[in-house]
C-alpha positions as CSV (number, residue, x, y, z in Angstrom):
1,X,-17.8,-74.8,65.6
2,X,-19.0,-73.2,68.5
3,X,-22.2,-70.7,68.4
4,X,-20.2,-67.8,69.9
5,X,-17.6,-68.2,66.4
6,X,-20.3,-67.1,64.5
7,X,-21.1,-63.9,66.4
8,X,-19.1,-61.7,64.4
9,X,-21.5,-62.4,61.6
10,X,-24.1,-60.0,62.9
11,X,-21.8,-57.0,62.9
12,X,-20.8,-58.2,59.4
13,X,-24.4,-58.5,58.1
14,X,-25.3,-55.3,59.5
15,X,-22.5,-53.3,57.7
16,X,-23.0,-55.1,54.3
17,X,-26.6,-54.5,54.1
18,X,-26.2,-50.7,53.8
19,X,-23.3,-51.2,51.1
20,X,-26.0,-53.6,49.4
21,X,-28.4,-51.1,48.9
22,X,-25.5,-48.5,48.0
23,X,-24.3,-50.9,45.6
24,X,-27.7,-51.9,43.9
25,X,-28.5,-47.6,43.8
26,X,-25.6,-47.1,41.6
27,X,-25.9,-50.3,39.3
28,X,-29.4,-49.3,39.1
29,X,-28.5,-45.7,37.7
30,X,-25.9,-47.0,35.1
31,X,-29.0,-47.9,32.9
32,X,-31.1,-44.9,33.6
33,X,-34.3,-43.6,31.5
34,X,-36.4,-41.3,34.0
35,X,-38.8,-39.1,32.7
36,X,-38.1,-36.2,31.6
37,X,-39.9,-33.1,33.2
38,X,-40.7,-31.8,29.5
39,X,-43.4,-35.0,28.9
40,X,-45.7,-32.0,31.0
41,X,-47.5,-30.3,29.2
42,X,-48.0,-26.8,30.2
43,X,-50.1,-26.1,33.5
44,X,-53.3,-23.3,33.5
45,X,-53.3,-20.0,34.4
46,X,-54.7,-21.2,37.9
47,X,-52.2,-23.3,38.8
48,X,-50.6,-20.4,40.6
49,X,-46.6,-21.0,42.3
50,X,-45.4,-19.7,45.5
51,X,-41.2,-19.7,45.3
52,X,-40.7,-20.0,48.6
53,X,-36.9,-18.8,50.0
54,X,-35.5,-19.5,53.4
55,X,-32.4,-16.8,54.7
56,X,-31.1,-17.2,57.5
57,X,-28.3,-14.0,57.1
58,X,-27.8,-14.3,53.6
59,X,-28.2,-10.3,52.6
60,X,-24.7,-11.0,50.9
61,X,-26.0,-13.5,48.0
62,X,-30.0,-13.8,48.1
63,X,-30.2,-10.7,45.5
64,X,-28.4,-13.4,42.7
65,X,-31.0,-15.4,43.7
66,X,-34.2,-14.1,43.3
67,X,-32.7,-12.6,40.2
68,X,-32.7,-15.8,38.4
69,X,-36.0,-16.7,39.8
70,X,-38.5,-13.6,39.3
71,X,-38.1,-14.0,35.2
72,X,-39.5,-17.2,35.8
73,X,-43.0,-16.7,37.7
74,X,-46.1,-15.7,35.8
75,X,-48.6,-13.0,36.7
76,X,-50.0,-14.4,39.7
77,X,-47.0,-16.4,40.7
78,X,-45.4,-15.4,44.0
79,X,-41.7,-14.4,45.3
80,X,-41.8,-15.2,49.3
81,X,-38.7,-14.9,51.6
82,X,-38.6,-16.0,55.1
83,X,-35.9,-13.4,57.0
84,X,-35.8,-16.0,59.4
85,X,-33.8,-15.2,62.7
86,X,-31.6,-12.7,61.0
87,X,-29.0,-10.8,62.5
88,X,-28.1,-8.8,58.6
89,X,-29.9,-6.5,56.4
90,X,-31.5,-9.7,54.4
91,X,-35.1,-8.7,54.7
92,X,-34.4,-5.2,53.2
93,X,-31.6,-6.8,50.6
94,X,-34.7,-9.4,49.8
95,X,-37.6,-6.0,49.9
96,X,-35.4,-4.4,47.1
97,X,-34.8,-7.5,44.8
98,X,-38.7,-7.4,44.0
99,X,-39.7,-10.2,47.1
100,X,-42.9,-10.1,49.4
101,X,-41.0,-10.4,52.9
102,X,-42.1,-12.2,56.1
103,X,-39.5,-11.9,59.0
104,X,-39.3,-14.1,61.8
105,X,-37.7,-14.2,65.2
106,X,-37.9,-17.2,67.2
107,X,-34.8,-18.5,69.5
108,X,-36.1,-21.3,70.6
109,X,-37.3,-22.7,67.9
110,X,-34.1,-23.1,65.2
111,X,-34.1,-25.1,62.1
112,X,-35.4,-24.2,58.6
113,X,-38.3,-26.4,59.0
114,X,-39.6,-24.1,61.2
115,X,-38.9,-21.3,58.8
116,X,-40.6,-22.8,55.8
117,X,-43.9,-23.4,58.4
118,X,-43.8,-20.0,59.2
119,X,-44.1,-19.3,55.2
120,X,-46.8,-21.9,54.8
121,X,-49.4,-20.4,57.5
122,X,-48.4,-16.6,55.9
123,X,-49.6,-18.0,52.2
124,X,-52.7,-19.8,54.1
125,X,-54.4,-16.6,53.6
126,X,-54.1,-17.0,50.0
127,X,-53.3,-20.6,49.0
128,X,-51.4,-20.9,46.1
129,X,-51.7,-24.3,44.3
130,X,-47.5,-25.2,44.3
131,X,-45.6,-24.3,46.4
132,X,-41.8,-24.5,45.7
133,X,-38.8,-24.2,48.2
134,X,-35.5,-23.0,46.8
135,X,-32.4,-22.2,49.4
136,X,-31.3,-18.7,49.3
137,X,-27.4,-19.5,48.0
138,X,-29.1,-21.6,45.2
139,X,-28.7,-20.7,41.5
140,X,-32.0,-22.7,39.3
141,X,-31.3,-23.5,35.7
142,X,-33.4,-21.8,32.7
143,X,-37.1,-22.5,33.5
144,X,-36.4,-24.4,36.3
145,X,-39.9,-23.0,38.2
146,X,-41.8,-23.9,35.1
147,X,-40.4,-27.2,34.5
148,X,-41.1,-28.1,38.6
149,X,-44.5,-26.7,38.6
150,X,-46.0,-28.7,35.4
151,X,-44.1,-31.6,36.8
152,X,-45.9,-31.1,40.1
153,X,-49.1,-30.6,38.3
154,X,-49.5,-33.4,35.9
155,X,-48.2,-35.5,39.1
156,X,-50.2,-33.9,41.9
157,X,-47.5,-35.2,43.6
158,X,-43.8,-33.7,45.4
159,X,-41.3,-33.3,42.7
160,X,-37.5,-33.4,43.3
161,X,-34.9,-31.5,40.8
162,X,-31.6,-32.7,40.8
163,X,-29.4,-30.1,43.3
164,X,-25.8,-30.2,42.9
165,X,-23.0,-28.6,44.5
166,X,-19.6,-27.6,42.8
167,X,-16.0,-26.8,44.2
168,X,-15.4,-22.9,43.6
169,X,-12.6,-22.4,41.0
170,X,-8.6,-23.2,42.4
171,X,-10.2,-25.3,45.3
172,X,-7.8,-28.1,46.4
173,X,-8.2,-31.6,45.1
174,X,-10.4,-32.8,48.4
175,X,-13.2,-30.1,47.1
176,X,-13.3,-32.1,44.1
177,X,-13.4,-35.5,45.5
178,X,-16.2,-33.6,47.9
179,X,-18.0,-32.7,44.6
180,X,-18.3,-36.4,43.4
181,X,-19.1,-37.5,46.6
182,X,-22.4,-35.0,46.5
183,X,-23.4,-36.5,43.2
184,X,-23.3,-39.8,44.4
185,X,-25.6,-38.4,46.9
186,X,-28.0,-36.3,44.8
187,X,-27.5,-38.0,42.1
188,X,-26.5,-41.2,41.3
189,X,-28.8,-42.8,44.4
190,X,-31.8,-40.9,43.9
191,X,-31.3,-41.7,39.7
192,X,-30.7,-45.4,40.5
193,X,-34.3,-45.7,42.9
194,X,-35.9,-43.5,40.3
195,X,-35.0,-46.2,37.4
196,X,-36.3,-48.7,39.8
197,X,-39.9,-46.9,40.2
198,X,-39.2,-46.1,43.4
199,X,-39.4,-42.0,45.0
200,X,-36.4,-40.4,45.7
201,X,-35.5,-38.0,49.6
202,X,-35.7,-34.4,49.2
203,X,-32.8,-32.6,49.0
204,X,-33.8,-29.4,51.0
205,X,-33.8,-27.1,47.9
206,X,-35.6,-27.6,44.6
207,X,-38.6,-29.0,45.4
208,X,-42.2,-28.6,44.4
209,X,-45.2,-29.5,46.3
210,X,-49.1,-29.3,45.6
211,X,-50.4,-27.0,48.3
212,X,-53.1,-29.6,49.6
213,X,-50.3,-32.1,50.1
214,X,-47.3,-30.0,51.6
215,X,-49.7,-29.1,54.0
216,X,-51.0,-32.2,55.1
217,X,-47.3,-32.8,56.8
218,X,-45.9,-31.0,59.8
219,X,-42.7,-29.3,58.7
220,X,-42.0,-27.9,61.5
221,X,-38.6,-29.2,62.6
222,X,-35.1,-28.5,63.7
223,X,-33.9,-31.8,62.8
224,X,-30.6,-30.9,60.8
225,X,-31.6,-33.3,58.1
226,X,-35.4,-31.8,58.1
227,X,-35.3,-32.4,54.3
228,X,-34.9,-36.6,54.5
229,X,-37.5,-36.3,57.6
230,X,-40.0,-34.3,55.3
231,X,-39.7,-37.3,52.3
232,X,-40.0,-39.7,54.4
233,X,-43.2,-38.2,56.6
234,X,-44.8,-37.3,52.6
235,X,-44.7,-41.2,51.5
236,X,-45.9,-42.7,55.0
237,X,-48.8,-40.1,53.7
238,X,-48.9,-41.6,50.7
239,X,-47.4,-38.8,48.8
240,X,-43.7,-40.0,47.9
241,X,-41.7,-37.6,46.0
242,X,-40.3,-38.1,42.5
243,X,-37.2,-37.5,41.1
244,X,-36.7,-34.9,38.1
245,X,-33.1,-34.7,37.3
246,X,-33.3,-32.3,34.1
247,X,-33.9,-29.3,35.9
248,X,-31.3,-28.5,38.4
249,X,-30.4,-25.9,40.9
250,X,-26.6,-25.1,42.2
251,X,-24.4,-23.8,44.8
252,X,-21.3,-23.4,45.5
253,X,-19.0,-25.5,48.5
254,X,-18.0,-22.9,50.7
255,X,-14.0,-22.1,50.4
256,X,-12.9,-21.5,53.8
257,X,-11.6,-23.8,55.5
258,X,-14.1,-23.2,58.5
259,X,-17.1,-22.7,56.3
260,X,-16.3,-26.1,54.7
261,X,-15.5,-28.0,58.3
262,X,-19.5,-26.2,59.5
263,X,-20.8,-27.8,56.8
264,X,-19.8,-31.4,56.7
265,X,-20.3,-31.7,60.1
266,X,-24.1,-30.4,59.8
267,X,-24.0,-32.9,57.3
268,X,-23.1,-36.1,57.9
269,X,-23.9,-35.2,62.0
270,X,-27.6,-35.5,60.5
271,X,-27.3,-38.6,58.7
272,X,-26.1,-40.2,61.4
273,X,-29.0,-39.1,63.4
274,X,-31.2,-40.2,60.7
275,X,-29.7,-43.8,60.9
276,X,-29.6,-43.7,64.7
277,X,-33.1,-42.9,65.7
278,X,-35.6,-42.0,63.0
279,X,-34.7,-44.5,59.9
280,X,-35.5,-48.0,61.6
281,X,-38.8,-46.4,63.2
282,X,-39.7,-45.6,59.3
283,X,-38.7,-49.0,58.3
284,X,-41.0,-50.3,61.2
285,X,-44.0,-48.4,60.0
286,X,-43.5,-49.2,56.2
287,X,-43.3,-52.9,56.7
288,X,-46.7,-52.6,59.5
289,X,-48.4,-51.1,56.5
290,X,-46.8,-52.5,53.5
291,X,-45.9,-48.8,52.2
292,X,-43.4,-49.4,49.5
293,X,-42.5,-46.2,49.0
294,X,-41.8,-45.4,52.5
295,X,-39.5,-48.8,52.8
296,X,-37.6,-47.7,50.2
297,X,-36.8,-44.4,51.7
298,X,-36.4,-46.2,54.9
299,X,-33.9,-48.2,53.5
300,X,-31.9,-45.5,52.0
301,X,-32.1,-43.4,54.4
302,X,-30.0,-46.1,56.5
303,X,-27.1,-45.6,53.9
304,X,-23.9,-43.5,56.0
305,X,-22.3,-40.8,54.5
306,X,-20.2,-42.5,51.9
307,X,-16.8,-42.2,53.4
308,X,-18.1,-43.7,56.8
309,X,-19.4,-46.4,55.1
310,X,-15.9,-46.7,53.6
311,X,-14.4,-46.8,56.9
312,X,-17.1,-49.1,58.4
313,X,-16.4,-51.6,55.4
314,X,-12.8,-51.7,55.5
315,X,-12.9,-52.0,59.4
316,X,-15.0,-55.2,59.7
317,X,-13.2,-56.7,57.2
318,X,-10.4,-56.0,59.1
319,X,-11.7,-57.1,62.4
320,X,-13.6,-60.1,61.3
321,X,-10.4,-61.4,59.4
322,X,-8.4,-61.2,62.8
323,X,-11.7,-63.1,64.0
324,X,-11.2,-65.8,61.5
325,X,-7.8,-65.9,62.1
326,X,-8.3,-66.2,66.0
327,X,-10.8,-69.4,65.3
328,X,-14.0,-67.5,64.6
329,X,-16.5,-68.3,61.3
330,X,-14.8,-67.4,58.1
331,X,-18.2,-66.5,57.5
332,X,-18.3,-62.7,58.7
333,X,-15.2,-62.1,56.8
334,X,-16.6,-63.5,53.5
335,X,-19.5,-61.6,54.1
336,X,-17.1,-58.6,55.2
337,X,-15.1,-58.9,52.1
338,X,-17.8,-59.1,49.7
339,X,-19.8,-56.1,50.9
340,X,-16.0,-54.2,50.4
341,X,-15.7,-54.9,46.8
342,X,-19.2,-54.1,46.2
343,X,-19.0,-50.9,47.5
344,X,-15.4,-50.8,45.9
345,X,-17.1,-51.4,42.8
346,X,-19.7,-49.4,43.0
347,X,-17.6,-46.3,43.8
348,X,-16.0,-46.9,40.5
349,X,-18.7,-47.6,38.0
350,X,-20.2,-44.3,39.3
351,X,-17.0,-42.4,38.7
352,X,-16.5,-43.8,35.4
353,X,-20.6,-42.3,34.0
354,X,-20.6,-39.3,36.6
355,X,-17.1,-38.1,37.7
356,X,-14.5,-38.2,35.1
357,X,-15.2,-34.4,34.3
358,X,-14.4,-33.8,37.8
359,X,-11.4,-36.0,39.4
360,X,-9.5,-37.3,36.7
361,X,-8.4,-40.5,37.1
362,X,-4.7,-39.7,38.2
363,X,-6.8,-38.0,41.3
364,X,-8.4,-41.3,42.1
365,X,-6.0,-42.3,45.2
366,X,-7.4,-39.0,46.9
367,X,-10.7,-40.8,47.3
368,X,-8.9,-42.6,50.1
369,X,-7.4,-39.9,51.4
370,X,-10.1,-37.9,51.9
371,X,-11.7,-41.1,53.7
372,X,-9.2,-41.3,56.0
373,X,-9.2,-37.0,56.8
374,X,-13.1,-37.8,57.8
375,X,-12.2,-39.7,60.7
376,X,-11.3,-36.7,63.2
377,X,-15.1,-35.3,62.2
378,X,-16.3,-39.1,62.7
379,X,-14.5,-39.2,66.4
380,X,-16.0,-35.4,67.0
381,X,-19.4,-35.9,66.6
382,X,-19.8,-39.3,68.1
383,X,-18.0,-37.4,70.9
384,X,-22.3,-36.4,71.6
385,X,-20.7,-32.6,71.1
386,X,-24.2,-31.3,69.2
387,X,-24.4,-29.2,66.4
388,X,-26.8,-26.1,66.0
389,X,-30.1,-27.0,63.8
390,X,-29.6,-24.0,61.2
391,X,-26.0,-22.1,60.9
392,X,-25.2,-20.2,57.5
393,X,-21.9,-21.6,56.0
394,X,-19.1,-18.9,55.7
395,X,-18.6,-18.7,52.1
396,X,-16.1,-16.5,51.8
397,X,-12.3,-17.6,51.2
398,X,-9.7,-18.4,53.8
């Protein structure tokens, strides 16, 4: 055969090897035994916690939240909340729900990494020794702060708890197929590298850092996935986080229509990015300096959203079996079709341990359904129309 019939092997390869890793995450978390957060033992009284809460006009809901989180710090422990940009009554909402209250106004510099560096040079006056990030629509389970902190402690290093979001009561099905896809995502993944004794990405909400090492990163950004950026930055420093999926926190996917559309766009807009331009730089860098940890990120980080990998699977199979059919390798279709029943696979075995509670199995043929309803969102934002770094989701119903 000619050189040029094997060209469509390279597009091939370069779809599978993301459904590899995606495949090898969720066989990986299938025979799970992390460490539990509760092998801690208890940390001292100066091992003092600063619960740090970013609002960007959230006076509606942040009261909940620092409700269930003030039980849980000790004397000495702090309650911060960044009013950050606000156009509500959040700071005062926040004043009156027992928080110490920085507000900050910045247009030009948007994004919630700039609003958690903001918090980090107010508390440099007094350092705490953890500092702990939880989102201000965020509900932590009992003892949550504790559990993070000791974790953090007997670590010295970042610590992840598993965040999950639910579909609000009489949501339509694709909430709940939205649901399993965000535990595949928190989840699942991050279980599947912890079983292999590899860090997990931050999640944005529900994590714990010694001060010495949060502070040894800029996180200072308006990337709208500042959270990956921020995991993957702490293990080129040599401090990759670990994952700690028996604490949890929770939220709620927004019911309106609109609120939900805002959302998955900020979402999988800032994966994309993430795979574009800041994933193979990481990838670079780990392999220059042999940082395992930071491959590993690097390499998950170059994972798609799962229903664009879905779509970017089932396309090449398509395309390179036309290929093959027009002359070309059978090669890149082989490879094409294997990476599709992996993924296949994979999608399965996960729903069978993780999401039976959620989509029953008579819902299953919405999982491609939902795939397909992606693709106007897919076609919008490789359109290059750009998304605003930090926009509260409307929450309320349609």
């Amino acid at each position: 055969m000619h050189f040029a019939s094997y060209l469509p092997v390279l597009p091939a390869v370069a779809v599978a090897i993301p459904a590899a890793i995606f495949f090898a995450e969720i066989l990986a978390s299938l025979v799970s035994s992390t460490q539990s957060l509760s092998s801690y033992s208890g940390r001292s009284p100066q091992q003092n916690v600063a619960a740090v809460i970013p609002a960007h006009n959230e006076s509606s809901g942040i009261s909940a939240t620092l409700a269930a989180i003030r039980p849980q710090l000790r004397a000495g422990d702090r309650l911060l909340v960044v009013a950050d940009n606000c156009a509500d009554d959040t700071a005062s909402v926040a004043s009156r729900s027992g928080a110490e209250v920085i507000e900050r106004r910045d247009l030009t510099r948007l994004g919630k990494g700039y609003a958690l560096d903001f918090a980090l040079k107010h508390l440099e006056r007094n350092p705490p020794k953890i500092v702990i990030f939880i989102d201000a629509d965020c509900r932590i389970s009992e003892d949550a702060i504790e559990d993070m902190a000791q974790a953090c402690a007997g670590t010295a290093r970042p610590v992840q708890i598993l965040d999950l979001m639910t579909a609000p009561d009489g949501s339509p099905i694709n909430y709940r197929v939205a649901e399993i896809a965000w535990r595949v995502r928190n989840w699942i993944r991050p279980l599947g590298l912890a079983t292999l004794g590899l860090p997990c990405p931050l999640m944005g909400t529900g994590m714990a850092f010694p001060w010495e090492v949060i502070r040894s990163v800029n996180v200072a950004s308006g990337a709208l996935t500042e959270d990956r950026k921020l995991g993957l930055e702490l293990a080129r420093a040599g401090h990759a986080p670990l994952f700690f999926p028996s604490a949890r926190v929770t939220s709620h996917f927004p019911f309106s229509a609109e609120g939900a559309k805002t959302q998955r766009r900020r979402w999988e807009e800032g994966s994309i990015r993430m795979i574009l331009r800041d994933a193979p730089l990481y990838f670079i860098r780990a392999l220059a300096s042999g940082n395992i940890p930071l491959l590993a990120l690097a390499l998950d980080a170059v994972v798609p959203p799962l229903s664009l990998l879905a779509l970017l699977t089932g396309a090449m199979v398509v395309i390179t079996g036309m290929a093959a059919l027009a002359g070309a390798s059978p090669a890149a279709f082989t490879i094409s079709s294997v990476a599709l029943a992996a993924l296949v696979a994979a999608v399965l075995l996960a729903w069978l341990k993780y999401g039976r509670d959620v989509l029953p199995i008579r819902s299953l043929p919405s999982l491609a359904l939902y795939v397909l309803g992606k693709l106007p969102l897919y076609r919008q934002i490789f359109s290059g129309r750009a998304t605003s770094s930090w926009i509260r989701t409307d929450r309320g119903k349609s």
